[in-house]
C-alpha positions as CSV (number, residue, x, y, z in Angstrom):
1,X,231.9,59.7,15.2
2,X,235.5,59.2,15.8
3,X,237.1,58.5,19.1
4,X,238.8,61.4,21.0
5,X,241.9,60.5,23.0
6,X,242.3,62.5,26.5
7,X,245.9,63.1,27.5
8,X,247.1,63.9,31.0
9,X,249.6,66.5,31.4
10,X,251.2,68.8,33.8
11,X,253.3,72.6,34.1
12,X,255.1,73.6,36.5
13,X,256.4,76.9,37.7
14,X,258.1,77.1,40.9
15,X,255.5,75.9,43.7
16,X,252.7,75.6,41.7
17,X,251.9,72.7,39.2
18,X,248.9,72.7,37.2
19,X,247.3,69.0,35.8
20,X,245.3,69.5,33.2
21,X,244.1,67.1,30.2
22,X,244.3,68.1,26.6
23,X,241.8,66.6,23.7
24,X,242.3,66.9,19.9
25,X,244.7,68.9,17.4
26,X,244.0,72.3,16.0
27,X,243.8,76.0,17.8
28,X,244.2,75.4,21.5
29,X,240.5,76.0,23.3
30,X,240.8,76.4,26.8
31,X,237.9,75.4,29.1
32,X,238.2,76.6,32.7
33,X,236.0,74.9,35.6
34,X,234.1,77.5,38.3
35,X,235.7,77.2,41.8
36,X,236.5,74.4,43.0
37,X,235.0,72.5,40.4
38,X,237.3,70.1,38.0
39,X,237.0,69.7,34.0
40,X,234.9,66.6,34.3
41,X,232.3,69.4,34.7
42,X,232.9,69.6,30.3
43,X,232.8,66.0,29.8
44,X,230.3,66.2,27.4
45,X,231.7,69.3,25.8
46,X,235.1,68.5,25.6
47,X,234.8,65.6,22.8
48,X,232.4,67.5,20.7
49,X,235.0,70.7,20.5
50,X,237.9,68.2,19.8
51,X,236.1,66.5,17.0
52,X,234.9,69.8,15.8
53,X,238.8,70.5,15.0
54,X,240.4,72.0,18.3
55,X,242.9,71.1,21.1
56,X,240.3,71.3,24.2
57,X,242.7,72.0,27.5
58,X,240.9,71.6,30.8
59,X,243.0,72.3,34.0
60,X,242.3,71.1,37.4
61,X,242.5,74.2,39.7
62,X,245.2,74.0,42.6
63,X,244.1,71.8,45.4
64,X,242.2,69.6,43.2
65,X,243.6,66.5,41.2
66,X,247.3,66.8,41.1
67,X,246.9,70.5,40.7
68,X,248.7,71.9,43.8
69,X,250.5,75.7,44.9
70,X,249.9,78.8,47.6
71,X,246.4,79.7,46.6
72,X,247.0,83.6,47.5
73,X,247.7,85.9,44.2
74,X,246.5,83.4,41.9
75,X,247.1,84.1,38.2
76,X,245.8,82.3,34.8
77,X,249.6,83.1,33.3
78,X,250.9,80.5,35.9
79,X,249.2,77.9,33.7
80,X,252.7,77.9,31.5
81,X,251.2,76.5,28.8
82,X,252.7,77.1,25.5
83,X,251.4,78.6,23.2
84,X,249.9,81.1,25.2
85,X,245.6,81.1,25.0
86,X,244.2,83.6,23.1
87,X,241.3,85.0,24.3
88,X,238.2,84.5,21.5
89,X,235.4,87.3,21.5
């Protein structure tokens, strides 16, 4: 089994910057934790998608990690992360 690197990362739009971690290379998989939750919640998920072939991104939401912003009108779009997630039925 080959190792999976974690990267720490961060996007910002006006007040509000998201940290979030990115594992792998391939199609972009995004992993959001419930409320007030962080992504070690995947730890054990996270590698395996990575290996399987996919960029895993796990964001911290605002208020926890470096994660920070008004928490009123809260939108997934202010994640700024490019290319935008596709949603996968």
């Amino acid at each position: 089994m080959a190792t999976v690197h974690t990267t720490q990362r961060h996007s910002a739009r006006g007040a509000v910057q998201i940290a979030y971690q990115t594992e792998g290379e391939g199609p972009q998989v995004f992993i959001l934790p419930s409320l007030g939750r962080g992504p070690a919640d995947y730890d054990a998920l996270a590698p395996l998608l990575a290996q399987a072939g996919f960029t895993v991104v796990r964001p911290w939401p605002r208020g926890l990690g470096a994660s920070q912003g008004p928490m009123d009108a809260l939108d997934l779009a202010e994640l700024n992360l490019a290319p935008p997630p596709r949603l996968v039925p």
